[in-house]
C-alpha distance (Angstrom), angle and dihedral (degrees) to the residues before:
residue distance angle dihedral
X1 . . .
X2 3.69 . .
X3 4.09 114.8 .
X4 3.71 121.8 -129.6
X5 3.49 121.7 -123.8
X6 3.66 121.4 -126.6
X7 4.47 83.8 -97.9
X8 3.68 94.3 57.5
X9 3.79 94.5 44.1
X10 4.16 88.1 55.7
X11 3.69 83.9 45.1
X12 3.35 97.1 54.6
X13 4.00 92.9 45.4
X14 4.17 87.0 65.3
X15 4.08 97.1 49.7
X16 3.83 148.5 -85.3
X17 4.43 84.8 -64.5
X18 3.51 105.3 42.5
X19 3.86 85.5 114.8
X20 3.75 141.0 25.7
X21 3.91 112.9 -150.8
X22 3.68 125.7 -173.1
X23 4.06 94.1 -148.7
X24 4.05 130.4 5.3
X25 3.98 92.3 -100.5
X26 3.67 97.7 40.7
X27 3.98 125.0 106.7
X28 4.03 119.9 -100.6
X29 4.23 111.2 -80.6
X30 3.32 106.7 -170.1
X31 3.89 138.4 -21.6
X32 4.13 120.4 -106.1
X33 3.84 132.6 -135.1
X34 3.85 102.3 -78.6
X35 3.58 96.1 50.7
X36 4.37 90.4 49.6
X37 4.15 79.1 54.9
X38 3.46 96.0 45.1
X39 3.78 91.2 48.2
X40 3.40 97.5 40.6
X41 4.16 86.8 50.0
X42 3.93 89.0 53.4
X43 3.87 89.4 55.8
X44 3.53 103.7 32.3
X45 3.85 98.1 112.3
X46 3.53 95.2 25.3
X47 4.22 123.3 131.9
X48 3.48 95.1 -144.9
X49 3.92 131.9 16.2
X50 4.31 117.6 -164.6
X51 4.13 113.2 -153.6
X52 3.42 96.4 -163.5
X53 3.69 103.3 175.6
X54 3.78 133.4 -24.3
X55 4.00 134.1 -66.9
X56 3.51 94.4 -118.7
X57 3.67 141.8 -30.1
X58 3.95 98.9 -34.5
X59 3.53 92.1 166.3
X60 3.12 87.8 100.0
X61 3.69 129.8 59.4
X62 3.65 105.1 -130.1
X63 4.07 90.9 50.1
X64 3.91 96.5 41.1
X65 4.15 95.2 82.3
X66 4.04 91.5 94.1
X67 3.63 87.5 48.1
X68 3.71 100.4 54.2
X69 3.75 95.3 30.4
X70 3.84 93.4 55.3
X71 4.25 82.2 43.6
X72 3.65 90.9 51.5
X73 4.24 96.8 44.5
X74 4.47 78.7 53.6
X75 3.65 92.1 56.2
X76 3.77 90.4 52.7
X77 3.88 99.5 58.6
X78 3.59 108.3 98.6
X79 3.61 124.7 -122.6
X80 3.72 95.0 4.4
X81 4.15 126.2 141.8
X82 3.94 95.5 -133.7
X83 3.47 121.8 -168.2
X84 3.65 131.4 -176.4
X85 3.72 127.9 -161.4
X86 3.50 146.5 -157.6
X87 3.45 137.2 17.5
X88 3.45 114.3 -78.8
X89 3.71 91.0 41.0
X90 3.68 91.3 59.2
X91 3.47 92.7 51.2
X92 3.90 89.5 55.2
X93 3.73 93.9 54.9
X94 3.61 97.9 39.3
X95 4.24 93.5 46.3
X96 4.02 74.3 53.4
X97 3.91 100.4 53.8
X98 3.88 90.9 -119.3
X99 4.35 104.6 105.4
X100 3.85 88.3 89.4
X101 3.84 83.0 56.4
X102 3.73 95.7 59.4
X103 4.00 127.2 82.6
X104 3.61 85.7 -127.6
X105 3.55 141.4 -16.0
X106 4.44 125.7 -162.1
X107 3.58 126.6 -177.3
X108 3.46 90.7 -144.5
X109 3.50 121.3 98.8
X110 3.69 115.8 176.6
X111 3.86 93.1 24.9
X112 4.23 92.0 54.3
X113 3.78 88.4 45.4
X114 3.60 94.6 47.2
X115 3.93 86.9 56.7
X116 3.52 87.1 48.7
X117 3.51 95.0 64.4
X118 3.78 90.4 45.9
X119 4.07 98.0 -107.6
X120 3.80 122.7 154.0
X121 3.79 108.8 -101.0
X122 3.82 111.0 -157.5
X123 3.73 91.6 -139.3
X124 3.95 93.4 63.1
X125 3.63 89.8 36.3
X126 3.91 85.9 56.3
X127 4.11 89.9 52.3
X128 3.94 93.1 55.8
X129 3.44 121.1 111.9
């Protein structure tokens, strides 16, 4: 009996292809077809929809499909403020033709998320009068 860690268990919640592995013990790649549906279900009516980071390691090409596809399903939902963050996530969606698609897009990834949450960022803090 092996015990799950707290990461399989949320796996596991999604469905049998929520990720693609290339051995037993080695990290999450990419993300499969069910779980861009299920995602894409969860935000479907949504008013605004975060990407904060990619679904696996879409650096490279051949693992960057659950990336994009989840991306793409965003783009479709009607009305919504969609924002993508981070910087290998916007190199996903723009290698895929989809940035000018998004509400906005940042490279940064702490920094954007930070703001998010409402904390002072000495940058802005710099620019005030």
């Amino acid at each position: 009996f092996k015990q799950k860690t707290a990461y399989e268990i949320r796996l596991s919640l999604v469905g049998s292809e929520m990720c693609i592995r290339d051995s037993d013990e080695a990290a999450a790649l990419d993300i499969g077809p069910e779980t861009v549906r299920s995602f894409s279900e969860v935000f479907s009516n949504a008013h605004t929809i975060l990407l904060a980071g990619p679904m696996g390691a879409c650096e490279t090409s051949e693992f960057a499909t659950g990336t994009i596809e989840l991306a793409r399903a965003m783009t479709r939902v009607a009305g919504a403020f969609t924002v993508a963050i981070g910087a290998e996530t916007t190199r996903a969606i723009r290698s895929a033709g989809l940035a000018d698609r998004f509400s906005h897009v940042s490279m940064g990834d702490r920094a954007a998320l930070e703001f998010l949450r409402g904390a002072e960022l000495p940058g802005l803090v710099a620019l005030e009068p």
